[in-house]
C-alpha positions in Angstrom: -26.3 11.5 -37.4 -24.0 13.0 -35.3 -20.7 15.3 -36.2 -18.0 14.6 -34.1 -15.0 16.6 -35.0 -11.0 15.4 -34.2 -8.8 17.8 -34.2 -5.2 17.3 -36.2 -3.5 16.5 -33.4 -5.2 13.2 -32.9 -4.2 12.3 -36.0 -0.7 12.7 -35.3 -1.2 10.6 -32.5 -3.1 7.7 -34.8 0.1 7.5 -36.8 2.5 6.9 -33.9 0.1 4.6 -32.9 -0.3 2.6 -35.8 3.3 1.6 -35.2 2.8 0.9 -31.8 0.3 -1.5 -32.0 2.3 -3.1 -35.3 0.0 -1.9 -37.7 3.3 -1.9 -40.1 1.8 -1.9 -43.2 1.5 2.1 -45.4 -1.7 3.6 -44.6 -2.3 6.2 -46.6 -4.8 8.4 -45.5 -7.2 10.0 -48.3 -8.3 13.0 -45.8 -8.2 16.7 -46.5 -5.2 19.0 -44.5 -7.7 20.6 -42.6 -6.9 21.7 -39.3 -10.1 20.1 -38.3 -11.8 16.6 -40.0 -14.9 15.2 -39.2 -16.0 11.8 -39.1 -17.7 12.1 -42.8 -13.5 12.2 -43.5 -12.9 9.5 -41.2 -15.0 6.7 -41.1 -15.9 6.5 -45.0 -12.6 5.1 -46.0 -10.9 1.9 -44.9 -7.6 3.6 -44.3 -9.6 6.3 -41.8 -11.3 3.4 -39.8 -8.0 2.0 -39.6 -6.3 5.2 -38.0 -9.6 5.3 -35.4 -8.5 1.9 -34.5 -4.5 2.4 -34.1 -5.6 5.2 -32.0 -8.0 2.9 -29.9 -5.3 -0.2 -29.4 -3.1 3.1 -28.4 -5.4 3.7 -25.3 -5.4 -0.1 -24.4 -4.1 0.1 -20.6 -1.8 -2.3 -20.8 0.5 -2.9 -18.1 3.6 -3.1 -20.4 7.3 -2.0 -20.4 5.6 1.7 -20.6 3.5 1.3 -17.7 4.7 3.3 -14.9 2.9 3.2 -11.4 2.6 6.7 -10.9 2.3 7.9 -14.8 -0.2 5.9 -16.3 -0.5 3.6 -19.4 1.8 4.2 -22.3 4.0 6.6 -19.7 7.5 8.0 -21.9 8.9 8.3 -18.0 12.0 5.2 -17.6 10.1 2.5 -16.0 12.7 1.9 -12.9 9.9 1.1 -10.6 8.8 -2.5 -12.1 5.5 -4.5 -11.5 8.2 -7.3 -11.0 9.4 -5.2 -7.9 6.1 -5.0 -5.9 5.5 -8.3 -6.0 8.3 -10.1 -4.6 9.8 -11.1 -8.1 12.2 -8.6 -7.6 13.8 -5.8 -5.4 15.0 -2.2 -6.5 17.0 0.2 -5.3 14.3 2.8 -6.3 11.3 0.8 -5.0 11.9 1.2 -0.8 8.6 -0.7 -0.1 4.7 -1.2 -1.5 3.4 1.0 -4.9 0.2 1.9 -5.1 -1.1 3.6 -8.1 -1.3 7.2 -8.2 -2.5 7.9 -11.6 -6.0 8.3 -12.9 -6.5 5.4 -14.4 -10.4 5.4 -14.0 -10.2 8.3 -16.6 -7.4 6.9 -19.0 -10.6 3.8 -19.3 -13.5 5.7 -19.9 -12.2 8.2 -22.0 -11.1 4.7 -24.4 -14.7 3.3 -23.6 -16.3 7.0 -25.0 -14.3 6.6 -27.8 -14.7 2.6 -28.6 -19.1 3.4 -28.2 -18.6 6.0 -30.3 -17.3 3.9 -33.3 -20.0 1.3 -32.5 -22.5 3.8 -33.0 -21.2 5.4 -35.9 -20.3 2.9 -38.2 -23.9 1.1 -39.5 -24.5 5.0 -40.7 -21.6 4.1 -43.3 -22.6 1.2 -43.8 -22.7 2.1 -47.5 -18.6 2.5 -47.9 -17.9 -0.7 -46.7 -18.5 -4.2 -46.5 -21.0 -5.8 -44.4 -18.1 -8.1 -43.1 -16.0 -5.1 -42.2 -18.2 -3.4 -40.4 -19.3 -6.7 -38.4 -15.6 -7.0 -37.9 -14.9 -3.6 -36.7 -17.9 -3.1 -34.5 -16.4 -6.6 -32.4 -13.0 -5.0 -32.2 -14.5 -2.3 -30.4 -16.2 -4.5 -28.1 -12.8 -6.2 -27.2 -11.5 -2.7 -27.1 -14.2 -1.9 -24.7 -14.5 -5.0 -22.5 -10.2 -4.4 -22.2 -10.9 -1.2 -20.5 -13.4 -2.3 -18.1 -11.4 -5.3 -17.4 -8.8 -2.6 -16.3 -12.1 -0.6 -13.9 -12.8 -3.4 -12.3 -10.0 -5.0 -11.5 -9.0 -2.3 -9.7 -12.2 -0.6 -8.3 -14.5 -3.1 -8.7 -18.5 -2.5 -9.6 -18.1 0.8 -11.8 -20.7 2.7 -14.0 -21.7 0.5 -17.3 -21.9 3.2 -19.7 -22.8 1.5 -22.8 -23.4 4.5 -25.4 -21.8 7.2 -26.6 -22.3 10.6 -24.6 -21.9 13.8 -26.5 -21.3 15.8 -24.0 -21.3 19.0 -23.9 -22.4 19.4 -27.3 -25.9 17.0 -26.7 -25.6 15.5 -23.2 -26.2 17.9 -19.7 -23.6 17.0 -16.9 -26.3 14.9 -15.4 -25.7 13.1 -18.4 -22.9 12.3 -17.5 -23.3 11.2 -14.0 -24.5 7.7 -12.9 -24.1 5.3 -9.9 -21.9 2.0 -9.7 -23.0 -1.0 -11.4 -22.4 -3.7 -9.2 -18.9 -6.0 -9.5 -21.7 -8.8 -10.7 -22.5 -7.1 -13.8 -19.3 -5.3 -15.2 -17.8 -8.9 -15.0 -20.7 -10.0 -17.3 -20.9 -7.2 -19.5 -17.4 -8.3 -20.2 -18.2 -11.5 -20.9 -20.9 -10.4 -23.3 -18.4 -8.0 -24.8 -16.0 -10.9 -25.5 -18.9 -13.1 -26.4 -19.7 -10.8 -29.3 -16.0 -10.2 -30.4 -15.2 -14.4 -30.5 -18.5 -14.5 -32.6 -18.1 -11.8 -35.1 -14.3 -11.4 -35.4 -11.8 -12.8 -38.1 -9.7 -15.9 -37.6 -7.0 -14.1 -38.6 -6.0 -10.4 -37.0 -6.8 -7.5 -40.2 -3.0 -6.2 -38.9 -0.3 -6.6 -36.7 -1.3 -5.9 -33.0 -5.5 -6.1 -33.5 -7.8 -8.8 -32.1 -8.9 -11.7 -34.0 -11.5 -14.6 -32.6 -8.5 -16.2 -30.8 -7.0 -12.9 -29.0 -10.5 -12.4 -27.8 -11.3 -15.7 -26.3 -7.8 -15.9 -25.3 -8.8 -12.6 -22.9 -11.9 -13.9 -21.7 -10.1 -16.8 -20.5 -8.0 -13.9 -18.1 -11.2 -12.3 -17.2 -13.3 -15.1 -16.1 -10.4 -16.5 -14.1 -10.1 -13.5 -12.5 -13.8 -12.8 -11.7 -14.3 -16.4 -10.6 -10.8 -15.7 -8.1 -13.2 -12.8 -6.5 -16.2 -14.6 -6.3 -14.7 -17.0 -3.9 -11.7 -15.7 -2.3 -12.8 -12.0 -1.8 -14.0 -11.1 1.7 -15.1 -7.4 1.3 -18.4 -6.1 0.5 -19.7 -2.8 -0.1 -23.7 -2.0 -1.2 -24.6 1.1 -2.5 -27.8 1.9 -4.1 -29.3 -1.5 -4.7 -25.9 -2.5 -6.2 -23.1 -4.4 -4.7 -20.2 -2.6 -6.0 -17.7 -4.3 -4.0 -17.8 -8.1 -4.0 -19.4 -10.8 -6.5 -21.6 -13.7 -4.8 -20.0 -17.1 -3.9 -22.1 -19.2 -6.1 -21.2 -17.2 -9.1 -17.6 -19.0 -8.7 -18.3 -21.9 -10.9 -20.0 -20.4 -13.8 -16.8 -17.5 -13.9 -14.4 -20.6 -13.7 -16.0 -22.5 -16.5 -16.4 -19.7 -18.5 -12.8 -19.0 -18.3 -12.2 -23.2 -19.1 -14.5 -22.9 -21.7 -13.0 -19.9 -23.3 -9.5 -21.2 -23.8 -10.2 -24.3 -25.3 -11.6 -22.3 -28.2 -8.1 -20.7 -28.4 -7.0 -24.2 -29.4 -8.8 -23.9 -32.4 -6.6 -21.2 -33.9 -3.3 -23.5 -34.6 -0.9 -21.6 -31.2 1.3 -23.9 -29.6 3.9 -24.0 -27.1 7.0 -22.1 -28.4 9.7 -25.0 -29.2 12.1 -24.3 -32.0 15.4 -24.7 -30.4 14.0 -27.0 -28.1 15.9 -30.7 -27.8 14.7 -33.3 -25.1 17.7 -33.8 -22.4 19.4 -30.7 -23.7 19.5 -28.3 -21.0 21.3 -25.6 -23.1 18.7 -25.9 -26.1 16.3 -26.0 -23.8 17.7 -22.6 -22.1 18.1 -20.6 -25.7 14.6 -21.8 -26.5 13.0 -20.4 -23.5 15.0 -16.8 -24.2 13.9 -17.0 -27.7 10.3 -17.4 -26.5 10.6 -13.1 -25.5 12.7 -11.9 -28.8 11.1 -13.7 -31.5 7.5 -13.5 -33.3 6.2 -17.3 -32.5 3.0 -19.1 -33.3 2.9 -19.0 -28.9 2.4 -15.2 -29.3 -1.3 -14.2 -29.3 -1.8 -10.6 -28.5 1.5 -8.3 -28.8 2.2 -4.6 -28.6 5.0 -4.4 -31.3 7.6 -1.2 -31.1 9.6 -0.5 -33.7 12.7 1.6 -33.2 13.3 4.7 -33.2 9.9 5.9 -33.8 8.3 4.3 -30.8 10.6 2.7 -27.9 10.9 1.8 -24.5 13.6 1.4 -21.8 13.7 -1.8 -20.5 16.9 -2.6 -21.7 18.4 -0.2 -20.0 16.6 -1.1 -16.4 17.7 -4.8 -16.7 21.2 -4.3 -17.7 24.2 -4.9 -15.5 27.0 -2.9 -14.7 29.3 -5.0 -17.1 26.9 -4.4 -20.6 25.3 -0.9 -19.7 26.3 2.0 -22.3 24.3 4.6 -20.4 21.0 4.8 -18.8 20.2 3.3 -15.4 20.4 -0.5 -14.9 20.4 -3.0 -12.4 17.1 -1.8 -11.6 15.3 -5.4 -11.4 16.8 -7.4 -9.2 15.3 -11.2 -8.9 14.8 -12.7 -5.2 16.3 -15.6 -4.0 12.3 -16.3 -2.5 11.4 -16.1 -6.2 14.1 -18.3 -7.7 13.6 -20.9 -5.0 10.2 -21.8 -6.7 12.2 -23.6 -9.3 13.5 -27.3 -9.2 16.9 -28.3 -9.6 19.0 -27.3 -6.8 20.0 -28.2 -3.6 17.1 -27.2 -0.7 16.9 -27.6 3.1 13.3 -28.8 4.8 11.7 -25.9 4.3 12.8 -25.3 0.2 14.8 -22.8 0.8 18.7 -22.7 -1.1 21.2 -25.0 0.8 24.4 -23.6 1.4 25.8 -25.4 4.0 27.2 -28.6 4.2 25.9 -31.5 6.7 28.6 -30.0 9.5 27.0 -26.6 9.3 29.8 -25.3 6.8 29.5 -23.2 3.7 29.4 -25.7 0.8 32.6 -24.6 -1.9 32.4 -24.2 -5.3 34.7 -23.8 -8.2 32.2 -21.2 -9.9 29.2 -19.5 -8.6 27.1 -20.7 -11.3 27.8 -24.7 -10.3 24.8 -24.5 -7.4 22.7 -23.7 -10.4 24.1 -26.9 -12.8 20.7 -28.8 -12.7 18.1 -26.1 -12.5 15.6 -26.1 -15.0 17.2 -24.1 -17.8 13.5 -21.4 -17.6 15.1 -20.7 -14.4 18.7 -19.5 -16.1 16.5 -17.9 -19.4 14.1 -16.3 -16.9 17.0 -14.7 -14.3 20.6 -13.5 -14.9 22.5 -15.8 -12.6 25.6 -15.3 -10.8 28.4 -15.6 -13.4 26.1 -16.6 -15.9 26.8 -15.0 -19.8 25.3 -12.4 -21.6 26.6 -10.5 -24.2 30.2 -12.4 -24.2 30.6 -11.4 -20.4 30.8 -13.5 -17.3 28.3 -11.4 -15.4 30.6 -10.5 -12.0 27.5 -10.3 -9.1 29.7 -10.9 -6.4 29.6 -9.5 -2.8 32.6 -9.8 -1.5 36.0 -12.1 -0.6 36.6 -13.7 2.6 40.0 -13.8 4.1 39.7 -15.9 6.7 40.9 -19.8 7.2 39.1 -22.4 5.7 40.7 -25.7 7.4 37.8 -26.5 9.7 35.2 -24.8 7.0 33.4 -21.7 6.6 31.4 -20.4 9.5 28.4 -18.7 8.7 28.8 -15.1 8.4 26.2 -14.2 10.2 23.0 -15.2 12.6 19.9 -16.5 10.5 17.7 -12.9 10.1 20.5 -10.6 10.6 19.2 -7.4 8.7 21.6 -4.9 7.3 24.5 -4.1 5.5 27.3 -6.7 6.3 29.7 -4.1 7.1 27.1 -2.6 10.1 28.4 -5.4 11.8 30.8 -5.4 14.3 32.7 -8.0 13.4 32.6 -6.4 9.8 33.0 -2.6 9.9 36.4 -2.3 10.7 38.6 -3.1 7.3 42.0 -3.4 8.6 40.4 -6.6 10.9 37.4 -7.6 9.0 37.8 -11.9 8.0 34.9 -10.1 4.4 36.6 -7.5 2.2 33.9 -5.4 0.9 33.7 -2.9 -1.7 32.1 0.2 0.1 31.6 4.4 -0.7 35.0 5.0 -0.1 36.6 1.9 -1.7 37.5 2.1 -5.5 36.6 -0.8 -6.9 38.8 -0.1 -10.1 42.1 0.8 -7.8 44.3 -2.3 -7.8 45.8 -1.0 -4.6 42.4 -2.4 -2.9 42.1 -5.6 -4.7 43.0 -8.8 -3.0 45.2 -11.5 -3.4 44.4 -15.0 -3.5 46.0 -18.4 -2.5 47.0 -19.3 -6.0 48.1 -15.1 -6.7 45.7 -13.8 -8.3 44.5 -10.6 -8.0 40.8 -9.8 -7.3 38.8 -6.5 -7.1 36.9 -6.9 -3.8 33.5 -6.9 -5.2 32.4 -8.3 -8.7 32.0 -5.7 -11.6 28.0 -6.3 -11.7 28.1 -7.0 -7.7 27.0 -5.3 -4.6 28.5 -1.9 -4.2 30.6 -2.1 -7.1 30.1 0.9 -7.7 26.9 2.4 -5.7 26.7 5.6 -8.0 25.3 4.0 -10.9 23.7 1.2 -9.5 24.8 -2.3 -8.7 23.0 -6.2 -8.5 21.4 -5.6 -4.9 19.9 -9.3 -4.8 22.7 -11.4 -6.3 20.8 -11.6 -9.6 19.7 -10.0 -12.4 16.9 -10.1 -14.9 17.0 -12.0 -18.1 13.7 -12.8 -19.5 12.9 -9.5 -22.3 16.7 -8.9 -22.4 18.1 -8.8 -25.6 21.7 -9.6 -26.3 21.4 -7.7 -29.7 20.5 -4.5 -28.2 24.2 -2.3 -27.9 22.9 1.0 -27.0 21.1 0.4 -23.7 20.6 4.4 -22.8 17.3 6.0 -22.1 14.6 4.7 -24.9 16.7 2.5 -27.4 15.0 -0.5 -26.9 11.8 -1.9 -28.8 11.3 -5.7 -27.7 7.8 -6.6 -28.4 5.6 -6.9 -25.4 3.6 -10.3 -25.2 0.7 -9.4 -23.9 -1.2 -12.6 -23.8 0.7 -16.3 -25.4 -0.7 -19.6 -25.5 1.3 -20.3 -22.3 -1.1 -18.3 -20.6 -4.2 -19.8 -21.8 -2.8 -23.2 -20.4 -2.4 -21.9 -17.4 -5.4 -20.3 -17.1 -7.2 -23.6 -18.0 -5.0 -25.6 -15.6 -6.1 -23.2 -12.4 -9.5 -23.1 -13.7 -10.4 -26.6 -13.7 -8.3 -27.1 -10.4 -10.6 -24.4 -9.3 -14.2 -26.6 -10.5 -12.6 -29.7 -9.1 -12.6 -28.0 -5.8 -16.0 -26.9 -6.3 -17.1 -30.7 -6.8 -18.4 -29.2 -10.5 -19.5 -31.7 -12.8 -16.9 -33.6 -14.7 -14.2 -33.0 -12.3 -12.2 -36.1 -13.5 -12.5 -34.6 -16.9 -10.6 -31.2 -15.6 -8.5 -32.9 -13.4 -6.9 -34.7 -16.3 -6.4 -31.8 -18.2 -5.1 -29.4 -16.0 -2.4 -32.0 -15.3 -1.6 -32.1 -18.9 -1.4 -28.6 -19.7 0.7 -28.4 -16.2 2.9 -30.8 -17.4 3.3 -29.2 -21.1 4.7 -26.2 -19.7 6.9 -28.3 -17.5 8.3 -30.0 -20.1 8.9 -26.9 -22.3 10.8 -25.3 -19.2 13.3 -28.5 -19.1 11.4 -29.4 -15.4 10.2 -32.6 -14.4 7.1 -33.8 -14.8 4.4 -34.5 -12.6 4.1 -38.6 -11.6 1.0 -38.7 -10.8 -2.6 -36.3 -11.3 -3.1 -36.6 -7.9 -0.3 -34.2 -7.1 -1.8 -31.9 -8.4 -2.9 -29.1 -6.0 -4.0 -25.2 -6.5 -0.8 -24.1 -4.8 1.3 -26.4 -7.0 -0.6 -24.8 -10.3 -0.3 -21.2 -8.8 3.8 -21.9 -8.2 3.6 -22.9 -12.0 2.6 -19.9 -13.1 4.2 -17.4 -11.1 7.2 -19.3 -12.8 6.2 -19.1 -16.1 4.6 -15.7 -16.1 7.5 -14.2 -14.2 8.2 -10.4 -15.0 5.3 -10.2 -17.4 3.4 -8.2 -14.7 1.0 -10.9 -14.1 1.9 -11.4 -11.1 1.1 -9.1 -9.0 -2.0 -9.0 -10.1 -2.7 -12.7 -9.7 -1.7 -11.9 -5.7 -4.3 -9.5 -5.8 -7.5 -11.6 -7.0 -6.0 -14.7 -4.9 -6.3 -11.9 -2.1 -2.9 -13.3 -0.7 -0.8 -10.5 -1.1 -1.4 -8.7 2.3 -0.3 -11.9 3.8 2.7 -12.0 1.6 3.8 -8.9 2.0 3.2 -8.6 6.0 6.9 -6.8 7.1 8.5 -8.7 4.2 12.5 -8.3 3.7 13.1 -9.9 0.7 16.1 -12.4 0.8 19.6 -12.4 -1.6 22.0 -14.4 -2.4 25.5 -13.1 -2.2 28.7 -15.0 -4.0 31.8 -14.8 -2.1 35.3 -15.7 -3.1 37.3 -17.9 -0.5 40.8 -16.1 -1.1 42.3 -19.4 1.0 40.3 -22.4 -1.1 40.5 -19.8 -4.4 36.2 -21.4 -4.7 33.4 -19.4 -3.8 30.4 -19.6 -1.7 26.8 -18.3 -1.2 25.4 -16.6 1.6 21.7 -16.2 2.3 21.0 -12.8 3.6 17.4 -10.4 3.8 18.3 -7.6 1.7 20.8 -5.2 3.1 18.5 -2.0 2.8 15.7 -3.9 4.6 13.0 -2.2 2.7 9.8 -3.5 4.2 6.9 -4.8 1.8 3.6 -4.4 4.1 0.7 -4.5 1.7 -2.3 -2.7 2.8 -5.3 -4.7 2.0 -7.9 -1.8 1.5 -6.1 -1.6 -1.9 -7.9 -5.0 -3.1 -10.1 -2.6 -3.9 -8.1 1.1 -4.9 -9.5 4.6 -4.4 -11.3 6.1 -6.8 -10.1 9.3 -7.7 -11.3 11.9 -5.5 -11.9 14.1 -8.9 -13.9 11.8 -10.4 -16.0 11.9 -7.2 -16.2 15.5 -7.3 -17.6 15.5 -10.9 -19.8 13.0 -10.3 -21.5 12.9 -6.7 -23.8 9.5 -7.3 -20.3 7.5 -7.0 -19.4 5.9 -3.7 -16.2 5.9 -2.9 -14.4 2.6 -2.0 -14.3 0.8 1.8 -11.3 2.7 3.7 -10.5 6.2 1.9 
């Protein structure tokens, strides 16, 4: 039997994870203060399993409000460089073009996959402290544990060593030991599917705690996996063999099996009583409709299936303080995530030209008017207005101000557009612009103070008017301002007064039964197109569970199946999932994201006032810092860390570094 001894210090981390991971209930551990306990201390007692396991669901690498692209998993950095802002969700001020990860994540994974084997190994030697059940149970939450980390490998570096046993090293093991080749892609998607396999079969129904597995939260996962294997197996073009192993790269033919798998593994989630979050929810009530959808992110639902809980003050985060607005911020940074106008014209309800982009002129080429700047937005779908802080739209008993700038200039024959279609750049860079004492748009710049009343303008009807909104463009550049003419909603909480550094703790939803529909919906669009067996059969679901999530989200419904296309099903969920760093990722295995991002500006949509008509009117404009998004495609498949190379010569590094 083997000793392994943790030092105290990992026991201080087990108890901040146990609230991390919401295992809330008092664990009192019967261990002696020694400075150092062995695993005779640990793993006899229910209450030292349990610590082993908070410090496992700890190490998950989850990309959640802690992950930071350049820190790691679980980072205590401020997050201001969002997921949500690589993908085209959303543009920063702080995030100037394409992240690529710079931390070690291949280490962060296999130090949680030494220490999941580990337990497997371990536990059938005290087998006599426990119950049989337990120990079944346990020894499958280590296999979720485990197949979570080398979802996280693979995903990123494809084929990657399949160490399957605990490794004492140096105490028992030699550094060849430790050193072994790639598996290929192939087989670390499978082992993961076997690794799930085993945890669906041998896990509870009902999670032991807070924040750990249970049957459902494991087949819920497979059902991300296998779409994403089955994703690689047929839109992946890069292929790398090394030592009798195709490391990079799954075969073709392998697509329908990972797709059905994937099917197959979220109608077992059905089984465990989730459901569609509805409890504000009325049918034509677009504002019930809209506080259901926020409620869907601030309260514990039978939708919610796998959650990282955070409790405050013990263990926070700070995204409240990233997604606030000028108006609400106490401290902190904010306005940090900054919805597109490309992202929120995926959703239905407002006025589009040919090519489904936001309308804002009128048939003679005029800007249209309006008598608020959230009227454009009157019929959306309300997920749209619970997803994204719109222009004027309320939260936390403010009119959120995101407005650019007024405009001076007569309206009698309408409102020219301000400038030519594509113009990059700061509206003030141009001519007709930079000069204040002549410019027709009165913009709040540097050297303008907002706050002055001296450089506020007067409007037709006599009121007064700062130049820019409070939450707007330049309002105030120091401390950040609403770069895209939006802000973020979804996660926000209207409860939360202190938004400074680290005083928020919303849950993270890691996985909900949203999810799982969508992953069955794009699934069995997928095996249709493969002409698999029973394609009626999936085409008729995947239509329903399309149309479930449209009718949640106060959307129309599909007419017909037959309009139902992958790209329609792939526009769902990038609604649905949006800023749940999803995805991003889901660009990545749809191996579409060096197309998207191919010299991408990002467009806005700025709200000006009409001083004459006292109405305002949006302007479609590429961002004014014209960061470019150019998404290197080598990155499909990341570089291996050069020091894990270094320690272990058999591993081939990926195509391109």
């Amino acid at each position: 039997m083997k000793i392994k001894k943790i030092y105290s210090y990992v026991f201080a981390s087990m108890f901040v994870a146990t609230m991390g991971t919401g295992m809330l209930s008092c664990v009192d551990l019967d261990i002696p203060p020694l400075n150092i306990v062995t695993d005779n201390e640990i793993l006899t007692s229910r209450d030292g399993v349990t610590a082993y396991m908070a410090r496992l669901y700890s190490m998950l690498p989850m990309e959640d409000f802690r992950y930071v692209y350049n820190k790691g998993f679980g980072s205590g950095d401020a997050p201001r460089e969002q997921p949500s802002c690589w993908s085209g969700e959303a543009i920063s001020r702080d995030v100037t073009g394409v992240r690529y990860e710079s931390f070690n994540a291949w280490n962060h994974a296999y130090t949680l996959i030494r220490e999941a084997n580990y337990l497997m190994e371990e536990l059938p030697n005290y087998a006599s402290h426990h119950d049989a059940d337990d120990i079944q149970h346990w020894i499958a939450e280590a296999r979720f544990v485990r197949a979570y980390a080398y979802f996280a490998l693979v995903k990123r570096y494809g084929g990657v060593p399949k160490v399957d046993k605990f490794i004492d090293y140096p105490a028992e093991a030699t550094i060849e030991d430790t050193q072994f080749y790639r598996d290929s892609e192939e087989s670390i998607w499978d082992f993961i599917s076997s690794d799930l396999d085993y945890a669906i079969e041998n896990l509870p129904l009902v999670s032991e705690q807070k924040g750990r597995a249970n049957k459902y939260v494991a087949a819920a996962f497979k059902s991300r996996a296998m779409l994403f294997a089955g994703s690689i197996a047929k839109y992946n073009e890069v292929e790398l063999e090394y030592n009798g192993a195709r490391v990079c790269g799954i075969p073709a033919t392998r697509a329908t099996d990972y797709f059905k798998q994937a099917y197959d593994a979220s109608l077992i989630v059905d089984e465990g009583g989730y459901e569609l979050y509805k409890g504000e929810w009325k049918d034509d009530d677009k504002e019930a409709q809209y506080t259901n959808y926020v409620n869907i992110f601030l309260k514990d639902t039978k939708e919610n299936i796998f959650v990282r809980y955070f409790l405050y003050p013990d263990n926070i985060h700070s995204f409240g303080t990233v997604g606030q607005s000028v108006q609400t911020s106490t401290g902190g940074s904010h306005s940090e995530i900054c919805p597109t106008l490309d992202f929120v014209e995926m959703f239905d309800g407002f006025d589009k030209d040919a090519n489904g982009h936001f309308e804002c002129f009128d048939k003679d080429g005029h800007y249209k008017l309006y008598n608020t700047t959230m009227e454009p937005f009157a019929n959306c779908e309300p997920r749209l207005r619970a997803t994204v802080l719109l222009p004027g739209d309320e939260f936390k008993g403010q009119s959120i101000e995101l407005r650019r700038g007024i405009y001076v200039g007569d309206i009698e024959n309408g409102i020219e557009p301000l400038l030519a279609i594509g113009t990059t750049g700061f509206y003030d860079d141009q001519p007709q612009y930079s000069d204040d004492a002549t410019s027709l748009l009165k913009l709040s710049k540097n050297d303008v103070n907002n706050n002055d009343p001296s450089t506020w303008i007067t409007l037709s009807d006599g009121t007064q008017m700062p130049r820019s909104g409070k939450s707007g463009m330049m309002y105030n550049p120091s401390t950040g301002c609403g770069i895209s003419g939006f802000l973020i909603r979804k996660y926000m909480d209207p409860k939360q007064t202190n938004t400074d550094w680290n005083q928020s703790s919303t849950n993270w939803i890691e996985l909900r039964y949203a999810e799982v529909l969508l992953n069955r919906a794009e699934a069995a669009t997928e095996l249709v197109a493969l002409n698999a067996e029973n394609s009626t059969a999936y085409k008729t679901e995947a239509y329903r569970c399309i149309n479930l999530i449209r009718e949640r989200a106060g959307a129309d419904l599909m007419k017909s199946e037959g309009d139902l296309t992958i790209d329609q099903v792939r526009k769902e969920r990038r609604k649905e999932l949006g800023f749940e760093n999803k995805t991003y990722w889901d660009l990545r295995r749809w191996r579409i994201l060096d197309d998207e991002q191919n010299s991408k500006t990002y467009r806005t949509l700025q709200a000006f006032m009409a001083a004459e008509a006292t109405k305002y009117f949006m302007d479609v404009k590429l961002q004014e810092q014209n960061y470019l998004y150019t998404y290197d495609s080598r990155y499909y498949y990341q570089q291996i860390p050069n020091d894990e190379i270094q320690k272990d010569p058999n591993i081939k590094q990926n195509p391109g570094f």
